[in-house]
C-alpha positions as CSV (number, residue, x, y, z in Angstrom):
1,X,-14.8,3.3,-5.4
2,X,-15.7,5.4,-2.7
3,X,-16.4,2.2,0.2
4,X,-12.4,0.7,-1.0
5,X,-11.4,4.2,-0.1
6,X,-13.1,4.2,3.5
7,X,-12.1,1.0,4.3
8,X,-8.9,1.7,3.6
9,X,-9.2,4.7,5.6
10,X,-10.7,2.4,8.6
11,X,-7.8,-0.1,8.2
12,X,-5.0,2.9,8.4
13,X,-7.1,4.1,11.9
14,X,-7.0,0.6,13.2
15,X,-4.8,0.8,16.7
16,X,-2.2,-1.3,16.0
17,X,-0.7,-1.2,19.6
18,X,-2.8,-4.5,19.9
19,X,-1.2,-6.4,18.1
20,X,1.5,-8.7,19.7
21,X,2.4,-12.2,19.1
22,X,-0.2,-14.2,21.2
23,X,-2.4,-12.0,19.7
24,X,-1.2,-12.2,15.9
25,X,-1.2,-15.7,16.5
26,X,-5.0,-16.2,18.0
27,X,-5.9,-13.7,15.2
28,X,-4.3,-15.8,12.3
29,X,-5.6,-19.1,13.8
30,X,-8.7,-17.9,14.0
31,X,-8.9,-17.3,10.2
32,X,-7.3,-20.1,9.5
33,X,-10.4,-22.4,10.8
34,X,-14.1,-22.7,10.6
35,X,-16.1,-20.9,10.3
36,X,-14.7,-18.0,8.9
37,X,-12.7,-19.9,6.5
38,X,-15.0,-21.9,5.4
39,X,-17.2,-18.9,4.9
40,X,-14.1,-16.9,3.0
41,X,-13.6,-20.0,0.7
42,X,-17.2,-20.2,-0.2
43,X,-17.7,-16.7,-1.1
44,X,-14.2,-16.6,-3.3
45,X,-15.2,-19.6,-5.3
46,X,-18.8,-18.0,-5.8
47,X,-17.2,-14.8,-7.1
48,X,-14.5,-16.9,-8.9
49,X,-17.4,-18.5,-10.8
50,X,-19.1,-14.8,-11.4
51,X,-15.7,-14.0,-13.4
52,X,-16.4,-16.2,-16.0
53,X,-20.0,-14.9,-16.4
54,X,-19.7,-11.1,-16.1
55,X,-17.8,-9.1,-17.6
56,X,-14.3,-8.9,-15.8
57,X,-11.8,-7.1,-17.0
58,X,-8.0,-6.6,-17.0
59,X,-8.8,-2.8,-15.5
60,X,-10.7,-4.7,-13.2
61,X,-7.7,-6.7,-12.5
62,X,-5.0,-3.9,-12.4
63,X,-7.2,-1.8,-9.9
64,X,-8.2,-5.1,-7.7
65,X,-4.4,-5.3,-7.2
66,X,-3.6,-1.6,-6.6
67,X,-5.7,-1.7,-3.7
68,X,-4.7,-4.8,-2.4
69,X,-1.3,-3.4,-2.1
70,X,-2.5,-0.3,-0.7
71,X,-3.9,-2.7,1.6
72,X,-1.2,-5.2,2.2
73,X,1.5,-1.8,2.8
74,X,-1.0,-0.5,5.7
75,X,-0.7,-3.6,7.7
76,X,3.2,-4.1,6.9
77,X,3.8,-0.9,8.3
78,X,2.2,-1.6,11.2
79,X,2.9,-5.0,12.1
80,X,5.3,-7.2,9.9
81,X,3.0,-10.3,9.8
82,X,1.8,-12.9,7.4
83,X,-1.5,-10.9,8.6
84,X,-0.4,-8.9,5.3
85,X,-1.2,-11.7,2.9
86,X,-4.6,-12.2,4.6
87,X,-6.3,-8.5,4.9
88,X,-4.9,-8.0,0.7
89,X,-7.2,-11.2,0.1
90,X,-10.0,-9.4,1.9
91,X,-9.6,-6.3,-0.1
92,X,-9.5,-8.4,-3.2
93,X,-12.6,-10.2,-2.6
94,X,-14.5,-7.2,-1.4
95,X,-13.2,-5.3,-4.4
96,X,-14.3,-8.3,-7.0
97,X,-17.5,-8.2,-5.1
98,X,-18.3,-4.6,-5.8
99,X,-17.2,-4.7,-9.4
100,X,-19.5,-7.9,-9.8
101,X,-22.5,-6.5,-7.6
102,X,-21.8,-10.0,-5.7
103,X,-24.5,-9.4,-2.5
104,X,-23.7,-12.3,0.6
105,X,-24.5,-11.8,4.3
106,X,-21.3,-13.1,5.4
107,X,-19.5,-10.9,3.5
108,X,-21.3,-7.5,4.6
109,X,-20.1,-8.7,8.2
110,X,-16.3,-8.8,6.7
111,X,-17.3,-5.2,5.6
112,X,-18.8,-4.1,8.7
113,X,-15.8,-5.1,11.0
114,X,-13.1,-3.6,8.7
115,X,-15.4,-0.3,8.9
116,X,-15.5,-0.9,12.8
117,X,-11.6,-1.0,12.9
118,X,-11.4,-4.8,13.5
119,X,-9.6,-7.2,11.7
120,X,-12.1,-9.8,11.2
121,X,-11.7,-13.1,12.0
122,X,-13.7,-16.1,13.9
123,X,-17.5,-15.6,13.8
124,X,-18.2,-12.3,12.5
């Protein structure tokens, strides 16, 4: 999955130097309320529902979780945060979205700031 790789590749370039606690904390609070996790819940439980509908399988799974470590070790490495937990999620979803040609506005703007270099968070 060539776009996985290159977001990856954006998230490793990302400078971290940014990153201290007032800003973690803004950052995580940010995602934590509407509208972007309102937005984030709606999309998951949209692709949760594709699942059962499509064919998803346990290669799908295994690979869905090798980049969300992948993903989750970038961060740590970086900046030991809960932040982590969060960006792995994003990889997962934009991973299932791919593997279930899952198309949502909102979630080409998660796409787009990862491939800007940004954590997203807030309105995106």
């Amino acid at each position: 999955m060539d776009l996985m790789n290159e977001l990856l590749n954006c998230l490793n370039s990302i400078n971290y130097d940014i990153f201290d606690e007032d800003y973690l904390n803004e950052l995580l609070d940010s995602r934590d309320s509407a509208p972007f996790d309102t937005e984030w819940c709606r999309v998951d439980e949209e692709i949760k529902a594709l699942k059962h509908t499509k064919s998803y399988t346990g290669g799908n799974e295994e690979e869905q979780g090798k980049i969300r470590e992948k993903a989750f070790m970038i961060i740590e490495e970086n900046i030991e945060s809960e932040l982590s937990e969060y960006v792995s999620d994003d990889f997962g979803l934009i991973y299932d979205s791919l593997v279930l040609n899952y198309k949502d506005e909102w979630l080409n703007k998660l796409i787009t700031a990862y491939k800007n270099k940004k954590i997203p968070a807030g309105e995106i």
